[in-house]
C-alpha positions as CSV (number, residue, x, y, z in Angstrom):
1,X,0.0,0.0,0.0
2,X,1.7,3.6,-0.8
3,X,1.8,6.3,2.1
4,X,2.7,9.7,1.8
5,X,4.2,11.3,5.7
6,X,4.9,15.1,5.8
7,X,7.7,15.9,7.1
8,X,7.9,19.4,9.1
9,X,10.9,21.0,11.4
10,X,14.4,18.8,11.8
11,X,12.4,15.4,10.1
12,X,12.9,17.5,6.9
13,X,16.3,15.6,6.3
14,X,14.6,12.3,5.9
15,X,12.8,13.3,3.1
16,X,12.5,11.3,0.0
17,X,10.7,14.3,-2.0
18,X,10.8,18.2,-1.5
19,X,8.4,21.3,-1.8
20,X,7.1,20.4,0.3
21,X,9.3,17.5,2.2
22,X,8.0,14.2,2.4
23,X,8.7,11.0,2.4
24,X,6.4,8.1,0.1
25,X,6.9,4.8,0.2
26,X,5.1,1.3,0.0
27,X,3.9,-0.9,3.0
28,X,2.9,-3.7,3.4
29,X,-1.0,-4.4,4.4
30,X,-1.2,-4.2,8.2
31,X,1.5,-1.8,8.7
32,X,1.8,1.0,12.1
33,X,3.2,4.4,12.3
34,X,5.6,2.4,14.1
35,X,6.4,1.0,10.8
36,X,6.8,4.0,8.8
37,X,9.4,5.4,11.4
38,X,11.3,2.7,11.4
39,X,11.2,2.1,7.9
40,X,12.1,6.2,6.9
41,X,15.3,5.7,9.5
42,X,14.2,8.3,12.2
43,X,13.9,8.7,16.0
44,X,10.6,8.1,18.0
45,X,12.2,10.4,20.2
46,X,12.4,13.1,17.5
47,X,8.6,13.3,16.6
48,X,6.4,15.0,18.8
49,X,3.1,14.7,17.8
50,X,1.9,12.4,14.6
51,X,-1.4,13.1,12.5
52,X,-3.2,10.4,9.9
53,X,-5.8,12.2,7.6
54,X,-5.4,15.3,9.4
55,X,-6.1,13.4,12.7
56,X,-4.0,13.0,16.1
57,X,-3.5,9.2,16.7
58,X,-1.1,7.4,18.6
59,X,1.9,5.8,17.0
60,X,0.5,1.9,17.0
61,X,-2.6,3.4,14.7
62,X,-2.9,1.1,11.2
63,X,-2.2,2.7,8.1
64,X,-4.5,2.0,4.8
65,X,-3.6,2.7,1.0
66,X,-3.5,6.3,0.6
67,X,-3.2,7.5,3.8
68,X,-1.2,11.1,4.5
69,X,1.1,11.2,7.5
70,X,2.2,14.2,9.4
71,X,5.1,14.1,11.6
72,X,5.8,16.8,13.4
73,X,9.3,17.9,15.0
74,X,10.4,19.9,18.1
75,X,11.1,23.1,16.3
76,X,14.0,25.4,17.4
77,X,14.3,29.3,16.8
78,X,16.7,31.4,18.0
């Protein structure tokens, strides 16, 4: 199944795509959030809140075909 995450603050660097950064790639049926951060390399520790559909859910929610992830960073400023 092919998911599209968003990719916002430091997570930008995992990107596969950019304007705007994202990462797509192809799971298998039955795949977690879990899943997808393991699979794009990145920290669980570096995402602070992660959104399916627009939607808050926790990181052991399903995926299905078509589904948009956002993964949202700490952001710094200075």
């Amino acid at each position: 199944m092919r998911v599209t995450v968003k990719l916002y603050g430091d997570l930008k660097t995992y990107a596969t795509h950019t304007k705007p950064a994202r990462w797509e790639g192809i799971l298998k049926e039955g795949a977690r959030i879990n899943d997808v951060i393991t699979r794009i390399g990145c920290s669980k520790k570096q995402i602070i809140r992660v959104f399916q559909n627009g939607i808050p859910v926790p990181l052991t929610a399903e995926i299905g075909d078509g589904d948009v992830l956002y993964f949202i960073s700490h952001l710094g400023g200075g």
